[in-house]
Backbone as CSV, one residue per row, in Angstrom:
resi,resn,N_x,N_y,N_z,CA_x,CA_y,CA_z,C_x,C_y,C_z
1,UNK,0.835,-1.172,0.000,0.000,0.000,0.000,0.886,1.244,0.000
2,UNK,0.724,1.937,-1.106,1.406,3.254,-0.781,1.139,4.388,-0.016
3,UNK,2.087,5.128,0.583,1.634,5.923,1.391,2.344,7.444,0.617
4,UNK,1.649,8.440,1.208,2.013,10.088,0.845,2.461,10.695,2.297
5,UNK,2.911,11.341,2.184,3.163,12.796,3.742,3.106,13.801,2.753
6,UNK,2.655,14.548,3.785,2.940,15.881,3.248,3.345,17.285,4.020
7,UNK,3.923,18.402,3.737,4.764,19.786,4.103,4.236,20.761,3.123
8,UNK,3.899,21.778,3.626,3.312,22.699,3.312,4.644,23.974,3.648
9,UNK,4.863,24.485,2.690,5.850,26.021,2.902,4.824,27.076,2.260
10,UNK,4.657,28.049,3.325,4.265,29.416,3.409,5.309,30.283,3.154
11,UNK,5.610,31.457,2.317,6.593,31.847,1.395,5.887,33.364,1.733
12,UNK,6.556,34.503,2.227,5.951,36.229,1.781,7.591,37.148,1.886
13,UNK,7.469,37.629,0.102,8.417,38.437,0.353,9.329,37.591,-0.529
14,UNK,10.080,38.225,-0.806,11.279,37.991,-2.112,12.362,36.832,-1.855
15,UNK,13.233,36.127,-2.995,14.394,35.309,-1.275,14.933,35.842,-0.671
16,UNK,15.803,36.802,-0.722,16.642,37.236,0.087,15.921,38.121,1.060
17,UNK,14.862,38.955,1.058,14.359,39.796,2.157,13.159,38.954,2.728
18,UNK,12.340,37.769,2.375,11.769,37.066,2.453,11.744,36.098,3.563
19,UNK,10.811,35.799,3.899,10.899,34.484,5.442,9.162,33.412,5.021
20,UNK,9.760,32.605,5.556,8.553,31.427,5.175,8.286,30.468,6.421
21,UNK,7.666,29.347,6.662,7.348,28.484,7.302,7.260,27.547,6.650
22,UNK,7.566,26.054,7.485,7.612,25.015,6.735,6.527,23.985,7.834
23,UNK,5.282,23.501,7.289,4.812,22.395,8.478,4.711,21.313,8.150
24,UNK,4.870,20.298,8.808,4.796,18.935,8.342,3.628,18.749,8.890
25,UNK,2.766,18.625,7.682,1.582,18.201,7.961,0.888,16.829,8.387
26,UNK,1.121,15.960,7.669,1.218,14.365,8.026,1.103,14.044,9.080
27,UNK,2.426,14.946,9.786,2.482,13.820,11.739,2.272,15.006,12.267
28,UNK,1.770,16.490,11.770,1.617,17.472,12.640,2.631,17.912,13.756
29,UNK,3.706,17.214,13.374,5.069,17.951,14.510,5.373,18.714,14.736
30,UNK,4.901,20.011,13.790,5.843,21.177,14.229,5.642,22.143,13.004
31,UNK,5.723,23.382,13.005,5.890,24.339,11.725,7.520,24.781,12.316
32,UNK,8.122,25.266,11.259,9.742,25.720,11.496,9.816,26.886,9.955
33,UNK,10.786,27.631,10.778,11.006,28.887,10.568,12.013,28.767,9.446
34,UNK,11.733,29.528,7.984,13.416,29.124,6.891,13.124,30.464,6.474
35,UNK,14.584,30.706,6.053,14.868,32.036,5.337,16.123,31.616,4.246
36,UNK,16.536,32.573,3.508,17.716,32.420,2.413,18.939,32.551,3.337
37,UNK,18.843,33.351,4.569,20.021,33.421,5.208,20.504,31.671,5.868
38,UNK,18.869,31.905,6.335,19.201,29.925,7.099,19.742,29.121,6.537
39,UNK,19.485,29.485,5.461,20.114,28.410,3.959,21.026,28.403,3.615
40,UNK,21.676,29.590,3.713,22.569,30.067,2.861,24.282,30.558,3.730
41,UNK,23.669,31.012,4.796,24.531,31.788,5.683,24.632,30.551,7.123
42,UNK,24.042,31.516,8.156,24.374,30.582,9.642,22.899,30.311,9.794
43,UNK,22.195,28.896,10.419,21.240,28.371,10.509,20.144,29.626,11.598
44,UNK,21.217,30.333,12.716,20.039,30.907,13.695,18.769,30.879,14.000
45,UNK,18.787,29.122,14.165,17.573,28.720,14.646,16.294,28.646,13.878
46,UNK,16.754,28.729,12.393,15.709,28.430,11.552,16.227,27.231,10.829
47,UNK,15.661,26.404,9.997,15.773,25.203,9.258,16.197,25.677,7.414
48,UNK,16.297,24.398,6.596,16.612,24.888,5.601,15.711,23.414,4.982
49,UNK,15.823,23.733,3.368,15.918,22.339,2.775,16.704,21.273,2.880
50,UNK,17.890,21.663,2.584,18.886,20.756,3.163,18.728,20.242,4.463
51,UNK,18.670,20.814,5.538,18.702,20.392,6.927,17.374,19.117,6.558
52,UNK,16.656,19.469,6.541,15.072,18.379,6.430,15.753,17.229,5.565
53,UNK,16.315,17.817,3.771,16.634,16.417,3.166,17.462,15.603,4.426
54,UNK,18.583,16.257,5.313,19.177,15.598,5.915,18.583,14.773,6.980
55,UNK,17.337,15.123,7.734,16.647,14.087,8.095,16.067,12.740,7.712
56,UNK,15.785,13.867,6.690,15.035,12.466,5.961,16.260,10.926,5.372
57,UNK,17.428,12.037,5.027,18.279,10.735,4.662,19.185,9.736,5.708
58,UNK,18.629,10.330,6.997,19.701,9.684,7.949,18.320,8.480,8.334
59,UNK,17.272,8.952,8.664,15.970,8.209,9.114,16.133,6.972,7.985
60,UNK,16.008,7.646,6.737,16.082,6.259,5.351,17.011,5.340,5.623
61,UNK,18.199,5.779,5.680,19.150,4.995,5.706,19.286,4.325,6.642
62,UNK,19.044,4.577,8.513,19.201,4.099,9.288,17.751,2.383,9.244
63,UNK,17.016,2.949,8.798,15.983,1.748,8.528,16.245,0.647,7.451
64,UNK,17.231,0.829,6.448,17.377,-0.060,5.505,18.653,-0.854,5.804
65,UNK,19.356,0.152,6.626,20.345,-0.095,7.138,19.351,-1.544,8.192
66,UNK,19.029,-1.272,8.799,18.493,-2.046,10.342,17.650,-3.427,9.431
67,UNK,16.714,-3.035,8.445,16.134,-4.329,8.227,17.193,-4.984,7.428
68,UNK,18.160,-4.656,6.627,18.917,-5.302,5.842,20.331,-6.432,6.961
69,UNK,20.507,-5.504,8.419,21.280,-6.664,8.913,20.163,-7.761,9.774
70,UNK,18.905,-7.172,9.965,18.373,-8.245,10.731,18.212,-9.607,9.365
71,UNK,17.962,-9.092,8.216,17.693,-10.371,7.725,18.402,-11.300,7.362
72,UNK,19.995,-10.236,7.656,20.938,-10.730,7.028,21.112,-12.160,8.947
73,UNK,20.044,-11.619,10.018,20.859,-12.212,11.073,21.770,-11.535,12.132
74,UNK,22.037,-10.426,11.579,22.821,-9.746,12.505,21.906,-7.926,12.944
75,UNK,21.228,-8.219,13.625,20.463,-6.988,13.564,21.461,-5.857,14.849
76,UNK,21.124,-5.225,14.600,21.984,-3.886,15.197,21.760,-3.748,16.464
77,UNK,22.241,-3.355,17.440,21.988,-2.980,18.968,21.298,-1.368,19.143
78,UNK,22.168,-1.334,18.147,22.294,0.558,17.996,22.731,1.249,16.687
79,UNK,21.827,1.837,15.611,22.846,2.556,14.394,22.757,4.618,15.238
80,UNK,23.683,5.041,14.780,23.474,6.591,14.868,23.956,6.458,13.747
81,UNK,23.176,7.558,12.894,23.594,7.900,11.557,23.403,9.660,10.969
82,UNK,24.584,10.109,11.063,24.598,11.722,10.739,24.361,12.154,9.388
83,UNK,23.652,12.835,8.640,23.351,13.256,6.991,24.086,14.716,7.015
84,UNK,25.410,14.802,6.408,25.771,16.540,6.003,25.639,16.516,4.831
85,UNK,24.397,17.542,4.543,23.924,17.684,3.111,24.636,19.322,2.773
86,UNK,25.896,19.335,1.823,26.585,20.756,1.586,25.318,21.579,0.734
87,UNK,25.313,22.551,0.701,24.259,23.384,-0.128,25.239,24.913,-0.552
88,UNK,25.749,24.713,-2.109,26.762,25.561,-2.333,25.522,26.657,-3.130
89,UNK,25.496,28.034,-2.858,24.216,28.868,-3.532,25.223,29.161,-4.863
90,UNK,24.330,29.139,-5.677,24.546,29.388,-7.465,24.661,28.157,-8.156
91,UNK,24.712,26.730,-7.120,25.071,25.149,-7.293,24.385,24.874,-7.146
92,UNK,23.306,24.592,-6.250,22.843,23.519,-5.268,23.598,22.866,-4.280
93,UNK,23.154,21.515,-4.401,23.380,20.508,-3.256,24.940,19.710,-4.050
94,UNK,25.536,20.172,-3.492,26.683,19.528,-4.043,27.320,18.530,-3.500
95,UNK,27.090,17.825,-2.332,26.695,16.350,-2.077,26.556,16.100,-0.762
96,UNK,26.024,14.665,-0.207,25.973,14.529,0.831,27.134,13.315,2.227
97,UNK,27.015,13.437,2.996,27.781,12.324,3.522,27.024,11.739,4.674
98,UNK,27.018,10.201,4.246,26.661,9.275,5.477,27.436,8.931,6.451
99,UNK,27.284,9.364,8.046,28.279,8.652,8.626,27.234,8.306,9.319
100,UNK,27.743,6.660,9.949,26.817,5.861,10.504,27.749,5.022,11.695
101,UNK,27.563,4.968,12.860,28.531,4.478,13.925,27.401,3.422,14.237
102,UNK,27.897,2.137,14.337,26.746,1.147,14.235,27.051,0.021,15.550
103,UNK,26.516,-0.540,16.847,27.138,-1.466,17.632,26.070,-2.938,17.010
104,UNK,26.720,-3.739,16.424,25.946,-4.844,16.484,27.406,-6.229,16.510
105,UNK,26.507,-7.275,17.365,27.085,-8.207,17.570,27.094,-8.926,16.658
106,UNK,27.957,-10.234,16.549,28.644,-10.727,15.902,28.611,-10.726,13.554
107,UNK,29.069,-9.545,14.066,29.310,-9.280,12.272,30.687,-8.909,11.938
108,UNK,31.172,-9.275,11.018,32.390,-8.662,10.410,32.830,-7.670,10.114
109,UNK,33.680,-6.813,9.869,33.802,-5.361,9.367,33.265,-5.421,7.734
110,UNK,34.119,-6.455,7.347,33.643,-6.585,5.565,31.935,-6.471,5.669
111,UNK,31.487,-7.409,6.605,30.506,-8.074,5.791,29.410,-6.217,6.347
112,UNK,29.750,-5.968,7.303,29.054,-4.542,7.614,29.309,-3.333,6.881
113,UNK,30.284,-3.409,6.423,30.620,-2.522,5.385,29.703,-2.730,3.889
114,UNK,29.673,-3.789,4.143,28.397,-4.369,2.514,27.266,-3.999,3.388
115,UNK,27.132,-4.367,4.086,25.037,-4.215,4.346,24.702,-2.040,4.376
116,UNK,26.206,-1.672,4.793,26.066,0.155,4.646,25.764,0.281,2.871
117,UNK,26.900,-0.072,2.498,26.634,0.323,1.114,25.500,-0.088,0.363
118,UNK,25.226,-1.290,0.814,23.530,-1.810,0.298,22.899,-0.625,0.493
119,UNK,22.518,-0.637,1.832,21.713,0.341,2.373,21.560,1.837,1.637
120,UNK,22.933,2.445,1.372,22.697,3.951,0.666,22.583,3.636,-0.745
121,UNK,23.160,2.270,-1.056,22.496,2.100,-2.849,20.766,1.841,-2.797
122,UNK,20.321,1.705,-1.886,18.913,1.322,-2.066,17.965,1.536,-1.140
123,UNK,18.380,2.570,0.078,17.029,3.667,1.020,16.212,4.038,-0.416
124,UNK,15.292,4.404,-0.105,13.907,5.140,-0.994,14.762,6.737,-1.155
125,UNK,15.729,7.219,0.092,15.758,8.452,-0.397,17.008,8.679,-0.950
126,UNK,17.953,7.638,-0.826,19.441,7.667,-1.541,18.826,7.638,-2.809
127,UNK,17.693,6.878,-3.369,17.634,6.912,-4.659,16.959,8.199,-5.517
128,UNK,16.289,9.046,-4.518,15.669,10.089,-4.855,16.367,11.116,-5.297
129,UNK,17.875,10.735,-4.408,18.841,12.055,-4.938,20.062,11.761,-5.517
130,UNK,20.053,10.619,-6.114,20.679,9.998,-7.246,21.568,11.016,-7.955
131,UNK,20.901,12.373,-8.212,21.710,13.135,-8.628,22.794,13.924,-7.857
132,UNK,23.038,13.472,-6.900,24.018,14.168,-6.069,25.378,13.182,-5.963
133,UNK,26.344,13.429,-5.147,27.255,12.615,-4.511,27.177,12.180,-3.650
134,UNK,26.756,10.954,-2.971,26.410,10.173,-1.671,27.443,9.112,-1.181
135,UNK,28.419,9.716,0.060,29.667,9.088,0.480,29.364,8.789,1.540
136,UNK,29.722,7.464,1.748,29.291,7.069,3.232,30.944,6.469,3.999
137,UNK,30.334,6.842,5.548,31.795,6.565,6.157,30.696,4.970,7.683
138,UNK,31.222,4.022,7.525,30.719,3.377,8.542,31.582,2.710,9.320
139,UNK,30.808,2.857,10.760,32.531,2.411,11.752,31.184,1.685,12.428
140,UNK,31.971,0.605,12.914,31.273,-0.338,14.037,32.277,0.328,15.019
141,UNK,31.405,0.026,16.570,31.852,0.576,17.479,31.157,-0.530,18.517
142,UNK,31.722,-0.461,19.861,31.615,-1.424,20.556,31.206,-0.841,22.022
């Protein structure tokens, strides 16, 4: 069954002198504050696109990540997984990086190092941004 979410951005005013809101409507969590500076300059407590893609790609990954070692048998104790999505203005998104510090028992470095790279070749949202650069760094930790 497929599912939708949805975010609503409220926009008044030009980009650069301009300020908006962003709400996630779906789970109703929260409206958050974006501007061109947030984006562009220092965050001061407002959000950006990037910041959100970066949620969204650490959440993706950490789940494909998790069902891919349980089936493999080795399911995780614990993943933390950080998304730095760069956002160069006149560029875009000029790429992102996975780091993922992972404690699970008895797996190999090789063989965990394959179930990461599975994982960012094939989250729903690694594939969405296909057009970017997506580098992942994964350390088991104990």
């Amino acid at each position: 069954m497929a599912t939708t979410r949805t975010a609503t951005t409220q926009w008044k005013g030009s980009l650069l002198e301009g300020a908006g809101t962003v709400s996630l409507d779906s789970s109703g969590r929260g409206t958050f504050d974006v501007t061109w500076a947030s984006r562009a300059e220092d965050a001061n407590g407002k959000t950006s696109p990037e910041e959100l893609i970066a949620a969204a790609h650490s959440s993706c990954f950490s789940m494909a990540l998790s069902h891919g070692l349980a089936q493999a048998g080795t399911p995780p104790q614990s993943l933390e997984t950080r998304a730095d999505v760069t956002f160069q203005p006149g560029e875009g998104i000029t790429g992102i990086v996975l780091s993922v510090k992972a404690q699970i028992e008895g797996i190999t470095a090789e063989a965990f190092q394959q179930a990461a790279e599975t994982a960012k070749a094939n989250c729903p949202v690694s594939k969405a941004l296909a057009g970017t650069t997506i580098t992942l760094n994964a350390e088991l930790v104990s």
